[in-house]
C-alpha positions as CSV (number, residue, x, y, z in Angstrom):
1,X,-6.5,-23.4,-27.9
2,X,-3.2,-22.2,-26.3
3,X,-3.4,-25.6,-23.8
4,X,-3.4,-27.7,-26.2
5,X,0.3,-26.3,-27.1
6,X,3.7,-28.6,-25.9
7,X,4.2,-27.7,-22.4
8,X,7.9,-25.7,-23.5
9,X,5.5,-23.5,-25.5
10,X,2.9,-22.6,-23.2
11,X,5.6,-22.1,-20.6
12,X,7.2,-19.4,-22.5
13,X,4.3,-18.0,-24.1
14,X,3.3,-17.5,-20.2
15,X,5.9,-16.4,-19.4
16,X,6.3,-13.8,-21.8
17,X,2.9,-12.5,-20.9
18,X,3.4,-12.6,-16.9
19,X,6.8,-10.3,-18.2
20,X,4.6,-7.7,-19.9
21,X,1.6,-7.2,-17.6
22,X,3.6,-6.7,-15.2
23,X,6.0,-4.0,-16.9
24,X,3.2,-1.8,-18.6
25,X,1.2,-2.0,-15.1
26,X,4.1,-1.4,-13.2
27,X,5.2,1.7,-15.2
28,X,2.0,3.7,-14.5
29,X,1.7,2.0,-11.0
30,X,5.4,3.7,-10.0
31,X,4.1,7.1,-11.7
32,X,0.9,7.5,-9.7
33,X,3.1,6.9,-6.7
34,X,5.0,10.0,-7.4
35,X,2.1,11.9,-7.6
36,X,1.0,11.0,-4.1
37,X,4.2,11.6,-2.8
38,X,4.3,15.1,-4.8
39,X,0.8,16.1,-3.7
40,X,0.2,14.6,-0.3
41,X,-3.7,15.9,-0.2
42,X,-6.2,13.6,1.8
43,X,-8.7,13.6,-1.1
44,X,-6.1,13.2,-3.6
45,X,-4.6,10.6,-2.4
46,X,-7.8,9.0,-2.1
47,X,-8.8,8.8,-5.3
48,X,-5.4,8.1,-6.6
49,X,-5.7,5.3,-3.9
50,X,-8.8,4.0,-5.6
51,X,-6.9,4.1,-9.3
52,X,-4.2,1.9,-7.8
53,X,-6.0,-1.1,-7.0
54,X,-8.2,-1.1,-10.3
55,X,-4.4,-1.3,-11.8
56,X,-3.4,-3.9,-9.2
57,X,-6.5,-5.8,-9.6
58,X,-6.1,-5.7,-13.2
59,X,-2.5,-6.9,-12.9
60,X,-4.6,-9.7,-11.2
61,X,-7.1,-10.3,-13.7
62,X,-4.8,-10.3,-16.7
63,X,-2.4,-13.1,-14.7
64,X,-5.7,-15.4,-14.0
65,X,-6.3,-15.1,-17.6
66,X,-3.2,-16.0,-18.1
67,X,-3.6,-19.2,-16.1
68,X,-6.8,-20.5,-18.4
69,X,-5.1,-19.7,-21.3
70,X,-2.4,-22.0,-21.0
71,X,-3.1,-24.2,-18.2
72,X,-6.2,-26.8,-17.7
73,X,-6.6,-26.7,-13.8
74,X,-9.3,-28.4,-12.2
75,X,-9.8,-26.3,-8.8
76,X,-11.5,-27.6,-6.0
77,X,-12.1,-24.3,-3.5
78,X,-14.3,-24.9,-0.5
79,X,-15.4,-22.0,2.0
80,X,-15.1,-19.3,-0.6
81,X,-19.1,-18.4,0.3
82,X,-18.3,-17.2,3.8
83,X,-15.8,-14.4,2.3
84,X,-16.2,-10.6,1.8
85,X,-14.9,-7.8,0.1
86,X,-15.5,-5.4,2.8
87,X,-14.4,-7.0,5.7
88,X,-10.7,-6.9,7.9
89,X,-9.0,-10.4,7.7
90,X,-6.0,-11.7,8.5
91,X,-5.2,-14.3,6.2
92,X,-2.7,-17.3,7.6
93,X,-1.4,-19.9,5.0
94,X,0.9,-23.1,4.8
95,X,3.3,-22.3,2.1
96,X,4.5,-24.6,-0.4
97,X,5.4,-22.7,-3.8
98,X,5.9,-19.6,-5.1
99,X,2.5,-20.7,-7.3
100,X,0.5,-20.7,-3.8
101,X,0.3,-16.8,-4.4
102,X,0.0,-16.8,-8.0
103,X,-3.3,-18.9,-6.9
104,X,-4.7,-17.3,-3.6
105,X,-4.5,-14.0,-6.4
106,X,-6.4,-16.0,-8.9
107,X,-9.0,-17.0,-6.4
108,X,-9.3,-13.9,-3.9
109,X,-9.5,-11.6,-6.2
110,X,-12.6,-9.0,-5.7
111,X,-14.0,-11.7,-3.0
112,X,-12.2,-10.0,-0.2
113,X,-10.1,-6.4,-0.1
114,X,-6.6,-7.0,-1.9
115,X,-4.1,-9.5,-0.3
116,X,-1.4,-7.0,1.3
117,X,1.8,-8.2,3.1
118,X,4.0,-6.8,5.9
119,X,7.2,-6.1,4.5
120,X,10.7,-4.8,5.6
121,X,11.4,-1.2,5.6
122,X,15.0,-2.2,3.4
123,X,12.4,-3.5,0.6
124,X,11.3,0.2,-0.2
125,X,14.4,-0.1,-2.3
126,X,13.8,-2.8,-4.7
127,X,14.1,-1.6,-8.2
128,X,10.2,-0.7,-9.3
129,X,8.7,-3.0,-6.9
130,X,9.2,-1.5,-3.8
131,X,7.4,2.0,-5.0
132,X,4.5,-0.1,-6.4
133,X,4.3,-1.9,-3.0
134,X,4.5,1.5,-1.0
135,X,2.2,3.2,-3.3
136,X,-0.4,0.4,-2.6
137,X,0.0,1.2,1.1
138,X,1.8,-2.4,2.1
139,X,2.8,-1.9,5.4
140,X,6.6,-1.4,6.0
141,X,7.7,-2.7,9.1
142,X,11.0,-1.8,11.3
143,X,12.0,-4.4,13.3
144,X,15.2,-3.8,15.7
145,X,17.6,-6.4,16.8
146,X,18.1,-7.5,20.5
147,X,21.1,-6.0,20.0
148,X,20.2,-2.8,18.6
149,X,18.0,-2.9,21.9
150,X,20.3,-3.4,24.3
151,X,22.4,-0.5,22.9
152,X,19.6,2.3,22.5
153,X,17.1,0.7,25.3
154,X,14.7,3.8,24.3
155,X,13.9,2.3,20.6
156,X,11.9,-0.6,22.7
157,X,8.4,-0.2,21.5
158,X,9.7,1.9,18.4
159,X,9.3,-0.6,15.3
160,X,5.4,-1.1,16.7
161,X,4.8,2.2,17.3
162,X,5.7,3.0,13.9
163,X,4.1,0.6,12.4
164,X,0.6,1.1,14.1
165,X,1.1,4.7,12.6
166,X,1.6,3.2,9.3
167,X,-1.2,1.0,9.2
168,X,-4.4,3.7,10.5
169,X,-5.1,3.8,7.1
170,X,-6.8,1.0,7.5
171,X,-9.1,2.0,9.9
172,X,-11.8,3.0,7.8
173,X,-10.6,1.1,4.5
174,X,-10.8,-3.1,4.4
175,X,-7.4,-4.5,4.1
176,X,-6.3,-8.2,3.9
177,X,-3.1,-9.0,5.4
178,X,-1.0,-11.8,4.3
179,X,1.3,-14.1,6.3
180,X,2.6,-17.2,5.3
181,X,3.8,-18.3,9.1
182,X,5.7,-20.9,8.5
183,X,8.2,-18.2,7.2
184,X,9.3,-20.4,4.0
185,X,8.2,-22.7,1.5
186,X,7.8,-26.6,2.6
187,X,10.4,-29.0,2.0
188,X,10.7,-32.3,2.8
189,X,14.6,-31.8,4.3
190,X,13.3,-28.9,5.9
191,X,10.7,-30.8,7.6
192,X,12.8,-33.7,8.4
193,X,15.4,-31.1,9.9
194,X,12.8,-29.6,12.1
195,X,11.5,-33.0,13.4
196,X,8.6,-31.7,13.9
197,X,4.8,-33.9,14.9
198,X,3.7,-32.9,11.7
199,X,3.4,-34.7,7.9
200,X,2.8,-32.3,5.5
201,X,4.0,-28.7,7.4
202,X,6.8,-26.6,8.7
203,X,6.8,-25.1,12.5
204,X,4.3,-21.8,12.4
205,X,6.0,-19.3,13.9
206,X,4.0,-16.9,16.3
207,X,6.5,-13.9,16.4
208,X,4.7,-12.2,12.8
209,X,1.5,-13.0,13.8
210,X,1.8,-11.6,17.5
211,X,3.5,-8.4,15.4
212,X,0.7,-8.2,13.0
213,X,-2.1,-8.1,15.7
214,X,-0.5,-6.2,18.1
215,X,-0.1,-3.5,15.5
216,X,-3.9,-3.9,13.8
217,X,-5.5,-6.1,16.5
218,X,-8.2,-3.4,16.8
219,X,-8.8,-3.1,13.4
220,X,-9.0,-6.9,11.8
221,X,-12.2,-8.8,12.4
222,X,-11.5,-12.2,11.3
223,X,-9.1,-14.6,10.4
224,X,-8.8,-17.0,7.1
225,X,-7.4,-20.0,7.4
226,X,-6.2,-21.0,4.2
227,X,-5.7,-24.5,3.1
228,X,-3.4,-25.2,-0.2
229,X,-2.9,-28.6,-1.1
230,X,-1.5,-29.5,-4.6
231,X,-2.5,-33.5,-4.7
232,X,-0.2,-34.8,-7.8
233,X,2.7,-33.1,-6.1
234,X,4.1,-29.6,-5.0
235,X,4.9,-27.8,-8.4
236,X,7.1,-25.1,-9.3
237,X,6.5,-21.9,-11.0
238,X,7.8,-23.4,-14.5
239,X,5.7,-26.3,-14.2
240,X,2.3,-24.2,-13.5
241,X,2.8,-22.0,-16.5
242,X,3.8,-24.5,-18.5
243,X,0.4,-26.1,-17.9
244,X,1.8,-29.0,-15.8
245,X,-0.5,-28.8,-12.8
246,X,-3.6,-30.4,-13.3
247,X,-5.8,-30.0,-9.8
248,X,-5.3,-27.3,-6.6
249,X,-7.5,-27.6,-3.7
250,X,-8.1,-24.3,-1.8
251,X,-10.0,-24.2,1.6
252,X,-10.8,-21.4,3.3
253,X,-12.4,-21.3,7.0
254,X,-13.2,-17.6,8.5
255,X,-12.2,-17.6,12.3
256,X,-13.2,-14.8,14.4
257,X,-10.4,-12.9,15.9
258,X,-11.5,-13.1,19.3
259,X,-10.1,-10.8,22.3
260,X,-8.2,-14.0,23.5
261,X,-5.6,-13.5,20.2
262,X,-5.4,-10.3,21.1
263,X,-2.7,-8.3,23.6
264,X,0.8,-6.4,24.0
265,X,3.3,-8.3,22.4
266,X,5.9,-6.0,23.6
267,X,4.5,-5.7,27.6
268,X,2.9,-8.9,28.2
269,X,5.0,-12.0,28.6
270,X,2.3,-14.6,28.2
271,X,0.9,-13.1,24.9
272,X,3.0,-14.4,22.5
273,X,3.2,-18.0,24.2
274,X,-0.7,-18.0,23.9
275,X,-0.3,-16.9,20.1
276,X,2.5,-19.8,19.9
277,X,0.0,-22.8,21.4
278,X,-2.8,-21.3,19.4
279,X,-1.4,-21.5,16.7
280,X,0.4,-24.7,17.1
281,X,-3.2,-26.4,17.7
282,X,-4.3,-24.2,14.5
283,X,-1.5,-26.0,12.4
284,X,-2.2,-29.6,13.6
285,X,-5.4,-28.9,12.5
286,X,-4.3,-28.4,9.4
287,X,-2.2,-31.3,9.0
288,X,-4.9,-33.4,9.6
289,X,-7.1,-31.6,7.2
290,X,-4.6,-31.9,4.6
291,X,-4.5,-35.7,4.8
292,X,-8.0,-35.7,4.7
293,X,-7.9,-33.9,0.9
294,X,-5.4,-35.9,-0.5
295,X,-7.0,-39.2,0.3
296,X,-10.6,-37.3,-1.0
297,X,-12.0,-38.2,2.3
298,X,-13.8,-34.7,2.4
């Protein structure tokens, strides 16, 4: 009913209903958060842990809804089968649009534990958004500067000692952790200013990724290598609400995360290099794979 509206319509109707889910949720999101930092029992904290993801995975299900509503997307997801919801992953993506979330959300959704990123410690402080992430247990990172190093030598080792404390929560609860490692979205300037050997990428970088498994490497299990390929061309937040994108292709391929990707990134030398050719092979790949979907060859 809704699709059938003009585009300007459906985009602010969406819009408008993106806006509210996400204030009532948030509200009672932020207030549960108190209460774990008021009453910081195990079992508490538990349960309340359990109540905060039915409201985040609701937050999730009323945005998909959203999307059928007001848009007609034909998706085209491959590999989805070999997924579960009770399983560690580490989940690496190319990155073209803010909508690539918006869509791994739609799609991941209660097939694999919640998609959780590693964020700054500053971003605690962003109006509302920053309790809700802290009281969903995304893991806040410190990272200190070469410079900070070379003045206080003894904070070497700090940030990922601090952040392995942070994330032994998720020892005995699945978690899916999220890095886009390109580290922004694709353009074709910033492609062209990279000169790098590929045609539809940025250069990965290796530095979050070495971070990420050097502080969980014992408790993730596999990698997902995700696949996002819009085929008409890469749209923009306004044009998928307002019902403008017509296909997505998702693929998804589980790697196991083998003792070769994992190591000190702080006390080996060669560790992050092998992360770096890895995941430079990884990304060419991917490159070819996106080609591939675009001409429909598989």
């Amino acid at each position: 009913m809704f699709n059938s509206l003009p585009p300007l319509i459906r985009g602010i109707l969406s819009f408008l209903l993106y806006t509210l889910n996400t204030i009532f949720l948030t509200v009672p999101l932020i207030l549960l958060s108190f209460l774990k930092f008021i009453i910081p029992v195990h079992f508490f904290i538990v349960f309340l842990d359990r109540i905060l993801i039915l409201i985040a995975t609701l937050w999730i299900n009323i945005n998909s809804l959203n999307s059928r509503l007001f848009c007609t997307i034909e998706w085209d997801i491959r590999g989805l089968e070999h997924l579960k919801q009770k399983e560690w992953y580490l989940v690496l993506s190319n990155h073209q649009s803010w909508v690539d979330i918006l869509a791994l959300q739609t799609i991941l959704n209660q097939k694999i534990p919640m998609l959780k990123f590693f964020l700054k410690k500053e971003l605690i402080f962003v109006p509302f958004l920053g309790l809700a992430w802290w009281a969903l247990d995304f893991p806040f990172m410190r990272r200190y500067s070469k410079k900070e190093l070379l003045q206080k030598p003894h904070l070497k080792g700090k940030d990922l000692e601090i952040t392995k404390k942070a994330c032994e929560k998720f020892k005995h609860t699945p978690v899916s952790i999220m890095n886009f490692v390109e580290g922004t979205r694709f353009t074709q300037a910033k492609k062209d200013k990279q000169n790098n050997p590929f045609s539809h990428l940025l250069n990965p970088k290796a530095g979050g990724i070495s971070f990420v498994l050097g502080a969980m490497g014992e408790y993730l299990h596999n990698i997902i290598d995700v696949t996002i390929v819009y085929p008409e061309k890469i749209p923009t937040f306004w044009e998928f609400i307002s019902g403008r994108v017509k296909k997505i292709i998702i693929d998804f391929e589980v790697i196991p995360l083998t003792e070769f990707l994992k190591g000190d990134p702080l006390n080996d030398a060669d560790y992050k290099k092998r992360i770096f050719f890895w995941l430079n092979d990884l990304w060419l790949k991917k490159d070819k794979k996106i080609s591939r979907l675009k001409a429909g060859r598989i």
